[in-house]
C-alpha positions as CSV (number, residue, x, y, z in Angstrom):
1,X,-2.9,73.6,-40.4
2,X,-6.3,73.6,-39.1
3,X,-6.4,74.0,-35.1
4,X,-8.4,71.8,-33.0
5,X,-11.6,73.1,-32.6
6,X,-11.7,73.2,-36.5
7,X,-11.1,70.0,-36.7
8,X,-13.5,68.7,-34.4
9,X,-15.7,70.9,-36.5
10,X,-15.1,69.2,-39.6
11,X,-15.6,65.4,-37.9
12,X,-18.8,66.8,-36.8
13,X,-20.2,67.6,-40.2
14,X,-19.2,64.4,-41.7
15,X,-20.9,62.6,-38.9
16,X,-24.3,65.2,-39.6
17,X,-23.9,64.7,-43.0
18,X,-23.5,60.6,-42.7
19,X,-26.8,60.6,-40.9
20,X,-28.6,63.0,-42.5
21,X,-29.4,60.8,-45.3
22,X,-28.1,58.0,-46.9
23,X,-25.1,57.6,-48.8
24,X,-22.9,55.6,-51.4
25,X,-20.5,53.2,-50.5
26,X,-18.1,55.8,-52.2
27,X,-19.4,58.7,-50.3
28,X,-19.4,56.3,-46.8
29,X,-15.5,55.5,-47.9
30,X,-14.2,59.4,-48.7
31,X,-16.1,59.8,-45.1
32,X,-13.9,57.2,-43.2
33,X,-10.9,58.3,-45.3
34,X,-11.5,62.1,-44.2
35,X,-12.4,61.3,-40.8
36,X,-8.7,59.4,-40.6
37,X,-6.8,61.8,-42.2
38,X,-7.8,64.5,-39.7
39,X,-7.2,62.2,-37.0
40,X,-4.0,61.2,-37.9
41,X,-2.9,65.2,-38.1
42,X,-3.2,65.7,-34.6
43,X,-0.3,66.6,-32.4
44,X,1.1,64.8,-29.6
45,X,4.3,65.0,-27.5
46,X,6.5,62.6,-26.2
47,X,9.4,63.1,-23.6
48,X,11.5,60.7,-22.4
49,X,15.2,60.2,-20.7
50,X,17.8,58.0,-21.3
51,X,21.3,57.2,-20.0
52,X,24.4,57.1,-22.6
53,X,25.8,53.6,-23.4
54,X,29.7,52.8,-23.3
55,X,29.3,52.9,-27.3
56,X,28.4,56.6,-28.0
57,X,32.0,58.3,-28.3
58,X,31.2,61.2,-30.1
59,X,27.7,62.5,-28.6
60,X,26.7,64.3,-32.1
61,X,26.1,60.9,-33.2
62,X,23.5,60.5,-31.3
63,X,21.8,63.7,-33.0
64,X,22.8,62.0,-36.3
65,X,20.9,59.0,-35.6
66,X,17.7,60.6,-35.1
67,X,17.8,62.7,-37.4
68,X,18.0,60.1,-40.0
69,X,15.4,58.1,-37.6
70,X,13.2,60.6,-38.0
71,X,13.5,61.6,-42.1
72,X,13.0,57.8,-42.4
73,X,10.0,57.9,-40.5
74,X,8.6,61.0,-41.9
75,X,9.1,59.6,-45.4
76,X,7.1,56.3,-44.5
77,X,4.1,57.5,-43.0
78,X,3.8,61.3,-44.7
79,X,2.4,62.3,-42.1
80,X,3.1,65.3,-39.8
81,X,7.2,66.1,-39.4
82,X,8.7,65.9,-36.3
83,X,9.5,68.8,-33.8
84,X,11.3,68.8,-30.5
85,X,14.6,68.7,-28.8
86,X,17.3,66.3,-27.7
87,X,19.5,67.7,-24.7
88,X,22.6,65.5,-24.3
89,X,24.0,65.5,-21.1
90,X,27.9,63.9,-20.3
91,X,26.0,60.6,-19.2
92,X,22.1,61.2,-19.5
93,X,19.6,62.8,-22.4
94,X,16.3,63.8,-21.8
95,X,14.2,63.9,-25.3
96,X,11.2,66.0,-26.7
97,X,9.4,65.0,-29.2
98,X,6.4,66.4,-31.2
99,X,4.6,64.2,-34.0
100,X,1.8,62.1,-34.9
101,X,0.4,59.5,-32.8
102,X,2.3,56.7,-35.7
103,X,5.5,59.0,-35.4
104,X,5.4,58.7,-31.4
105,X,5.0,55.1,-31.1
106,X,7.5,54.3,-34.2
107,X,10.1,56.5,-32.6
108,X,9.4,54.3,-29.4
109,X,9.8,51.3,-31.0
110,X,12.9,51.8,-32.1
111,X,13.6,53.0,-28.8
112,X,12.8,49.3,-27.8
113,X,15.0,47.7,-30.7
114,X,17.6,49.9,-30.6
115,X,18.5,49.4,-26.7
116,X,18.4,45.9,-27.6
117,X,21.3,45.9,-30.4
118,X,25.1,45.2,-29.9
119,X,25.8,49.2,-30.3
120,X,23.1,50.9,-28.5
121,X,23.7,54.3,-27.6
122,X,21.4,54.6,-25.2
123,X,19.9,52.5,-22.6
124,X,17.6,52.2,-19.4
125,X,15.2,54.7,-21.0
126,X,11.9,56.1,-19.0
127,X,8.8,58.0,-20.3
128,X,7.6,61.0,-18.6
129,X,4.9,62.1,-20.7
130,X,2.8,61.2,-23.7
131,X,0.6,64.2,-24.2
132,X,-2.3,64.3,-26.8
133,X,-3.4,66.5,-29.4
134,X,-1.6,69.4,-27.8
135,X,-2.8,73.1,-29.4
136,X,0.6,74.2,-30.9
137,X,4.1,72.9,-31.3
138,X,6.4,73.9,-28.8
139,X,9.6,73.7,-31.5
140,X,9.9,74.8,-35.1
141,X,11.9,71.8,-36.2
142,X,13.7,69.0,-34.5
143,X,17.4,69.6,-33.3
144,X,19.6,68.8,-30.7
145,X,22.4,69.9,-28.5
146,X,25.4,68.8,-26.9
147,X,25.5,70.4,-23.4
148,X,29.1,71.1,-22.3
149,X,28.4,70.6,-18.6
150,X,30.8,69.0,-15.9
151,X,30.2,64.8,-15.0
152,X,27.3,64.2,-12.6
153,X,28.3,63.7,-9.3
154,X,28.4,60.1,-8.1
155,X,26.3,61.1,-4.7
156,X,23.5,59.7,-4.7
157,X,20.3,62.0,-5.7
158,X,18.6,62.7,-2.0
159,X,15.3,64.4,-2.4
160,X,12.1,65.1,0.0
161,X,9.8,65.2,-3.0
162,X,7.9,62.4,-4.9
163,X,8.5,61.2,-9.0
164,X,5.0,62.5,-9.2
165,X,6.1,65.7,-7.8
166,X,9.7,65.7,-9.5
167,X,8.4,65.0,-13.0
168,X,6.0,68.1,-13.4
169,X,9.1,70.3,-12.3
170,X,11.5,68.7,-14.6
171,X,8.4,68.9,-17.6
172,X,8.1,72.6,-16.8
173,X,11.3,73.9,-17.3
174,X,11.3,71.9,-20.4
175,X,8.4,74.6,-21.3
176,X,10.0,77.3,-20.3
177,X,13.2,75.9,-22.3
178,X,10.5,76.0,-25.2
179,X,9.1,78.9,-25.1
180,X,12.5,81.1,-24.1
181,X,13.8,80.0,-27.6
182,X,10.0,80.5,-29.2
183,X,11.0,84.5,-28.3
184,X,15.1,84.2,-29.0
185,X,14.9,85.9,-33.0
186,X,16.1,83.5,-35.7
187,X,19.3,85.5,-36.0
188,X,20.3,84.9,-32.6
189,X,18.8,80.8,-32.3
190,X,22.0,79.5,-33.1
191,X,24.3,81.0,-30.5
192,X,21.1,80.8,-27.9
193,X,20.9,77.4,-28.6
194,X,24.8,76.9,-28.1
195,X,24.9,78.8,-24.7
196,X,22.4,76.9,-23.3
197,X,24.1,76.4,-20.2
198,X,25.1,79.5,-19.5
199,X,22.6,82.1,-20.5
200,X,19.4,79.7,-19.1
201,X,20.6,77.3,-16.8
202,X,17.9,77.3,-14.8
203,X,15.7,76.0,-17.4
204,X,18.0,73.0,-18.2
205,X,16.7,70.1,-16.1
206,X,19.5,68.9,-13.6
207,X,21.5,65.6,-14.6
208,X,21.5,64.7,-11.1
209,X,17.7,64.4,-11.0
210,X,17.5,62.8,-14.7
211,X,19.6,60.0,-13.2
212,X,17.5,59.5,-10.5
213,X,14.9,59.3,-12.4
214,X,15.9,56.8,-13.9
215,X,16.5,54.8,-11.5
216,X,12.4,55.3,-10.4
217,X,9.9,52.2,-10.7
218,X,7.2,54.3,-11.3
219,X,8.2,55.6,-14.7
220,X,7.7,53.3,-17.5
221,X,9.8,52.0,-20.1
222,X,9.2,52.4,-23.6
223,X,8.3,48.4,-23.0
224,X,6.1,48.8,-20.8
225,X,4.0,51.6,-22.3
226,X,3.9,49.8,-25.7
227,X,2.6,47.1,-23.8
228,X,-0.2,48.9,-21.8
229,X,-1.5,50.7,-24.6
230,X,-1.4,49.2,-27.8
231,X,-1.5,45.7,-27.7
232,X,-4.7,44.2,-27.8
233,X,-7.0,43.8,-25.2
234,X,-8.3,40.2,-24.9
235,X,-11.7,40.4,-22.6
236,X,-12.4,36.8,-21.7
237,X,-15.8,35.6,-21.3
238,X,-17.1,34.3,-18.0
239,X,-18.8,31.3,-19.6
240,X,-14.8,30.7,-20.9
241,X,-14.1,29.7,-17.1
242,X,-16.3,27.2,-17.3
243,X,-15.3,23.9,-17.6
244,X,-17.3,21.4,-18.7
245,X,-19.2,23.8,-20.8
246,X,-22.8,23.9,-19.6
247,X,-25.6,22.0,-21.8
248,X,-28.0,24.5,-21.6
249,X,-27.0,28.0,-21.9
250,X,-30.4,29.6,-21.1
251,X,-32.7,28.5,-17.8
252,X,-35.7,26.3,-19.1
253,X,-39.2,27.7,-18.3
């Protein structure tokens, strides 16, 4: 897979070669159709959290689900696979997820629809990053795993610190979560991955501080950030607000 700066390499010499003479329609299509096709193999990371419905009572299902979420997906846009992880928590997840920009906002639209049905499994969800075209994947493949931890507490969360400040520290040890198991050998991933809890639990974000986080305004829902940044953008016109329209739209000499 060609790395960033390669492709921005290749764009650049289909742009020098569009301009540098003229071309066929056929050559000006291939152009556009090359110029999409790299776009569309950039990498871009979503994470987001979640609280457990009423409905999920075995929490592998959830796994299940996207993993058949995700071959459906993969198999409709044949496109880039997805990565990441899914930490399940006894009432909160918190979900990585590494794909193409159509993969991401798929995935979050079902998010959307999903919360909405009669047996949702999860609910209340928040995004705390959408990064784009990152350099490398953080996961070989996608998985997830049930963490055997005790209940959250019911106390409430009681911090000093801001969401702005909380997120970065609960996005870092998500890293670090990354890149420990990036260095665990393939013999051992299994049983690494299954002793999360106890080998690395300081890398394991705390369910305490996912719940409060959920509970933050200044996240957004997967709503919300479909909203903001892909539905159209409308610009009105000022001569719109005007009302009768004017008879003469330029000043006469």
């Amino acid at each position: 897979m060609a790395d960033g700066k390669e492709k921005d390499e290749v764009v650049d010499s289909l742009v020098v070669t569009r301009h540098s003479r003229g071309i066929s329609l056929m050559e000006y299509k291939f152009t556009k159709r090359m110029e999409k096709q790299i776009l569309k193999s950039l990498i871009h990371r979503l994470v987001y959290i979640a609280r457990l419905t009423g409905n999920l009572n075995d929490k592998r299902d959830l796994g299940a689900y996207y993993e058949q979420l995700f071959k459906k997906l993969h198999n409709h846009y044949q496109g880039e696979p997805a990565t990441g992880l899914l930490l399940i928590y006894p009432q909160y997840c918190i979900h990585s997820v590494e794909s193409s920009s159509e993969m991401l906002t798929a995935t979050l639209r079902d998010l959307v629809s999903h919360q909405q049905s009669e047996g949702a499994l999860l609910s209340d969800a928040k995004i705390l990053i959408m990064s784009h075209d990152i350099p490398t994947r953080l996961y070989p493949q996608w998985s997830h795993r049930v963490l055997n931890l005790p209940a959250s507490r019911l106390e409430k969360y009681e911090t000093n610190e801001s969401v702005e400040q909380l997120v970065p520290e609960c996005l870092t040890q998500l890293l670090k979560l990354g890149v420990y198991l990036a260095k665990t050998p393939k013999l051992n991933l299994k049983n690494a991955m299954d002793s999360l809890h106890e080998k690395v639990p300081e890398l394991l974000p705390p369910q305490d501080l996912i719940g409060y986080l959920l509970t933050s305004l200044e996240l957004d829902s997967p709503q919300q950030y479909l909203k903001r940044y892909h539905t159209p953008f409308h610009t009105v016109l000022d001569g719109e607000l005007v009302w009768p329209v004017a008879d003469r739209l330029f000043p006469l000499k």
